[in-house]
N, C-alpha and C positions, 0 to 999 in steps of 0.2 A: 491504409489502415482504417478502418470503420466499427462500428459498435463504440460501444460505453468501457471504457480501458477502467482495469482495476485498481481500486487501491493500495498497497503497500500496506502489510500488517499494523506498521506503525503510525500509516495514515489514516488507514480503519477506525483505529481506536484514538485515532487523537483528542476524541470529547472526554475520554476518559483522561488521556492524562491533563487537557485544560481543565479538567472539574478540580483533579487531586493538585495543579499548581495555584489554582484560587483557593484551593479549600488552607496549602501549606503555607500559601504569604496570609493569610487573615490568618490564621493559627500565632505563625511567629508574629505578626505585627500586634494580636492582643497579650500573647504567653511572655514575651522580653520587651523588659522595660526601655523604654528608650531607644527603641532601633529604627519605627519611626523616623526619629531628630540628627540619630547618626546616617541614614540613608541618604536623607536629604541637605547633607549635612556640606556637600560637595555637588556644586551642580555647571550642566553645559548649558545655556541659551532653557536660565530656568528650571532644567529639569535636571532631576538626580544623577548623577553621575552613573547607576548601577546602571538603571533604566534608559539611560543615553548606548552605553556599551550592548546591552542585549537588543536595543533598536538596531545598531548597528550590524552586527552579527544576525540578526535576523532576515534581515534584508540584504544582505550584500549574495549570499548564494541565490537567491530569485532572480537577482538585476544580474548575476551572472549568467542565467539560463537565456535571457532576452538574446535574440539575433537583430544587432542592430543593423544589421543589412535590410533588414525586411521594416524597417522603422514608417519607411515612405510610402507604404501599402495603406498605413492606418495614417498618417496624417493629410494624405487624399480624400479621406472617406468625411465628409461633410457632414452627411446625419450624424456619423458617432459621435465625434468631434462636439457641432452644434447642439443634440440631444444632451451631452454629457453635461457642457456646459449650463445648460436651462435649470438641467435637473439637481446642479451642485449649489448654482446661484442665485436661482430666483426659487423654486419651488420647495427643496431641503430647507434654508435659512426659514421662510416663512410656513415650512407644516410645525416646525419646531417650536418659532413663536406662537402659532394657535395652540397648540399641545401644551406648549409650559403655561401659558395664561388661562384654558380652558380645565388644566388637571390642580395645577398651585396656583389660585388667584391671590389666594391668605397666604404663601409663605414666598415670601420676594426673591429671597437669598439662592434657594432653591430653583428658582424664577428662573433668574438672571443666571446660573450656573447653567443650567440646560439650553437657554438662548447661546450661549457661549459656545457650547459644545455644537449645537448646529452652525453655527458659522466656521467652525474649524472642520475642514472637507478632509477626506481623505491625505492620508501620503507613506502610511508604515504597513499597517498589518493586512491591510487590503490586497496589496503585491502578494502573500502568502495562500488568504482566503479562497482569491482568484486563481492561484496556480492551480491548490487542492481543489477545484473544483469543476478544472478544465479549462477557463477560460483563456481566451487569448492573453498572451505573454507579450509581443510587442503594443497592444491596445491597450493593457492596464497598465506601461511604461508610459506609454504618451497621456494617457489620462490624467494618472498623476502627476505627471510635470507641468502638466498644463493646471490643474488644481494647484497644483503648487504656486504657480507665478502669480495666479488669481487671488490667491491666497495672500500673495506680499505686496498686491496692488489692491485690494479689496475689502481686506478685514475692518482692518480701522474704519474705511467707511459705511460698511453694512454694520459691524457693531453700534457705531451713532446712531445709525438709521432705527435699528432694532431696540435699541435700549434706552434711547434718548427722542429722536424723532417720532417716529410710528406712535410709541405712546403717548405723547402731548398730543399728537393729531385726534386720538383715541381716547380723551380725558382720563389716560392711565397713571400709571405713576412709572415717571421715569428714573431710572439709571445710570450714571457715567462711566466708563472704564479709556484707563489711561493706557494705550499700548503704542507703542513707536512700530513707523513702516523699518525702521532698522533691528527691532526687534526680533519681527515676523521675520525677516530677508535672513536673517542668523539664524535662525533656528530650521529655515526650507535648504540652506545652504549645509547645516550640519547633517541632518537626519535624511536629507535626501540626495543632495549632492556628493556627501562623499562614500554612502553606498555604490550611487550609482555612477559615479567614477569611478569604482574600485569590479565593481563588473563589467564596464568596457573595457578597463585595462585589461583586466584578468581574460576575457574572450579572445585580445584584438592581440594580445601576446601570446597568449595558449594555443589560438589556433596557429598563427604565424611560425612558432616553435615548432608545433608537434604536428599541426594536422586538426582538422574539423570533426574528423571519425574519434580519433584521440580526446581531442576535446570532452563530443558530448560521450561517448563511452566508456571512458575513464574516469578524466576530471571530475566534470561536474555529477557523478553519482557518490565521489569524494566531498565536493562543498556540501551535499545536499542536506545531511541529515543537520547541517552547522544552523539550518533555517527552524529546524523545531527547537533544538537546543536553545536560542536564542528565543523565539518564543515564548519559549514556559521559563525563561531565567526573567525574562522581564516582565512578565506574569507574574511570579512567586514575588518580587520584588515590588511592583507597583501597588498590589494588597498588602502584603507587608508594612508597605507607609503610611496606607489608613485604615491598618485593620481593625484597631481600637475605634475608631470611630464610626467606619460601618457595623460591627459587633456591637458597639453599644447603642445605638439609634436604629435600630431594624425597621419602625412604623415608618419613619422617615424615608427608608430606604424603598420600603414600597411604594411608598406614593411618589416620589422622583423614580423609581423603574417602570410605573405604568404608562409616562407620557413614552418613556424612552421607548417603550417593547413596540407603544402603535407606530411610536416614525422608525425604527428598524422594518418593522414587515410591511408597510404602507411604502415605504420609498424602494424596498429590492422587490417586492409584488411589482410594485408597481412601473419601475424600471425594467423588468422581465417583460410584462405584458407591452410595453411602450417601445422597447427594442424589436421583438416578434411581428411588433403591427408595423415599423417603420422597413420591414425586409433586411433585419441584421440577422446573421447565425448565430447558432448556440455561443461560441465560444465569443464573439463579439458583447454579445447581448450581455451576457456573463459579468466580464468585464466592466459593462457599462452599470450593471446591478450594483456591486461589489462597492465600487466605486462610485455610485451615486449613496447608496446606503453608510459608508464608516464614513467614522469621522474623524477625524487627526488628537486622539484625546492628550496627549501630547502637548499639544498647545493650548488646548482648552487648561486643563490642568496648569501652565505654566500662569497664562494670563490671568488665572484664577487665582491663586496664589499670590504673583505679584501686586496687583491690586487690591484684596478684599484678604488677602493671608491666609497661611495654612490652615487654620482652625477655622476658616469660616465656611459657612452655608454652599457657598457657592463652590472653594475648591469639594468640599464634598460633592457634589451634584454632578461637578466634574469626576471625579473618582468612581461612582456609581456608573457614570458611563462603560468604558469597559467590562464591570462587573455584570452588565446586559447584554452588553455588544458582542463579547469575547462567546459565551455562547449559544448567543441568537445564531450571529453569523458562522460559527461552524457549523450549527444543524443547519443551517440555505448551504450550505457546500453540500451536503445531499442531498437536498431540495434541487439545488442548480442541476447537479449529476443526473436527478431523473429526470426533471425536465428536460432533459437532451431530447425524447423520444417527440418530443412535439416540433424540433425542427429537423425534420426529416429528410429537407433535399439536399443536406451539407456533409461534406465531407468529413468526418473530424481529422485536424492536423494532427501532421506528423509526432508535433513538439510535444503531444501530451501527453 
């Protein structure tokens, strides 16, 4: 199978319905009083209860399409592996920190909100972005896991680094944030473990049941559409908790989305062009964009919150995040798609 496969009416239009799920959670979150305080009112490893459930539901039919038969193809591959990691750990945390210091020098809160969100790597909506846009399916499973581990062995220390450290060395003004490695490890264990538990089960017994034809020709065109649903339910939901407070600070809001917008297209630009130059294909390279580019707001949002509290600077900044990212990276899912034509001596897989 070759050429550029189509998308799905409903994948077509997906900016559309991500536009109308930001436009209906900032509606209810300004229009009802207090839903806000009730959303958050119940939470898993920090984060709202609603917004934990539609995490889950969204990711769990993606981690079902992975063949984890084919897992040992991509954690052979050294460059993707080593590139990914370069680009998750050293270069993302640090375009971040020059973008938050070079765009908000005067407003701290802001600051330190956007340093947060760059230290929080991929691990939810990424799996989606890269499905819809072709990329490899077992490479963006191992990516994230591996962002993930990195993630609960890392943070706390790059956090110090970045918000405590680096600025003393820099005569800045520094930061503290209090977060436990048992914190992080709860939260990669919720949001990513038991998706991705729940689609090996679901493959490793599906197919044993029924058949592999069965599987993917049936089933899983069953789970699939459970991945947009889940999307835009945690979408309408996650604006929804701060719609009153992005609606009412809009100037604010621009100037925390202009550092965001340069390190979204600086880090998937630039991870596309970095992929292609090291000899990865389309759907690898994809992958490794995807996931060098998002970032787990998720956690940025938690740790924001727990330390500095809802109402502050920084959970905003974190909030703002997705309100950038959500549709930056859909329009790079047709950016990714025509990019295909420039690597031209690959096959495209089967799976897409």
């Amino acid at each position: 199978m070759t050429g550029t496969p189509r998308l799905s009416f409903t994948d077509r239009y997906l900016t559309v319905w991500i536009l109308a799920a930001m436009a209906a959670g900032l509606g209810l979150g300004r229009l009802v009083p207090g839903l806000g305080d009730a959303l958050a009112a119940v939470t898993v490893a920090e984060v709202s209860l609603p917004i934990a459930l539609g995490l889950l539901v969204m990711m769990y039919p993606v981690l079902a399409k992975v063949r984890y038969d084919r897992l040992h193809t991509v954690t052979r591959d050294r460059r993707l592996l080593l590139t990914s990691l370069a680009l998750n750990w050293i270069l993302g945390p640090a375009l971040m920190f020059a973008l938050a210091w070079t765009f908000l020098p005067d407003l701290p809160e802001y600051r330190t909100g956007l340093i947060i969100v760059g230290l929080a790597r991929c691990i939810a909506m990424v799996i989606v972005w890269n499905d819809l846009a072709g990329g490899h399916r077992e490479a963006a499973a191992v990516l994230v896991a591996l962002n993930s581990l990195f993630q609960v062995i890392a943070f706390s220390a790059l956090a110090w680094f970045y918000l405590s450290a680096l600025p003393g060395l820099l005569g800045l003004e520094r930061t503290g944030l209090d977060i436990s490695f048992g914190e992080i490890a709860r939260g990669v264990i919720i949001f990513l473990g038991i998706p991705l538990a729940a689609g090996y089960l679901t493959r490793r017994i599906g197919e044993r049941a029924r058949g592999r034809t069965w599987y993917e020709t049936t089933l899983l065109p069953r789970l699939g559409p459970l991945a947009l649903h889940g999307l835009l339910f945690t979408i309408v939901i996650l604006f929804a908790l701060q719609g009153e407070a992005i609606t009412s600070r809009p100037l604010d809001v621009a100037r925390i989305a202009v550092p965001l917008l340069l390190y979204f297209a600086l880090m998937w630009t630039g991870s596309m062009l970095l992929g292609r130059a090291i000899g990865l294909d389309h759907p690898r390279t994809t992958a490794l964009a995807f996931t060098a580019a998002g970032n787990n707001f998720e956690l940025a949002i938690a740790v924001a919150i727990a330390t500095f509290g809802a109402s502050s600077g920084q959970a905003l900044a974190g909030v703002v995040g997705p309100l950038i990212e959500v549709p930056v990276l859909i329009g790079l899912v047709h950016v990714a798609r025509y990019a295909r034509r420039w690597f031209t001596t690959e096959k495209v897989p089967a799976h897409v």
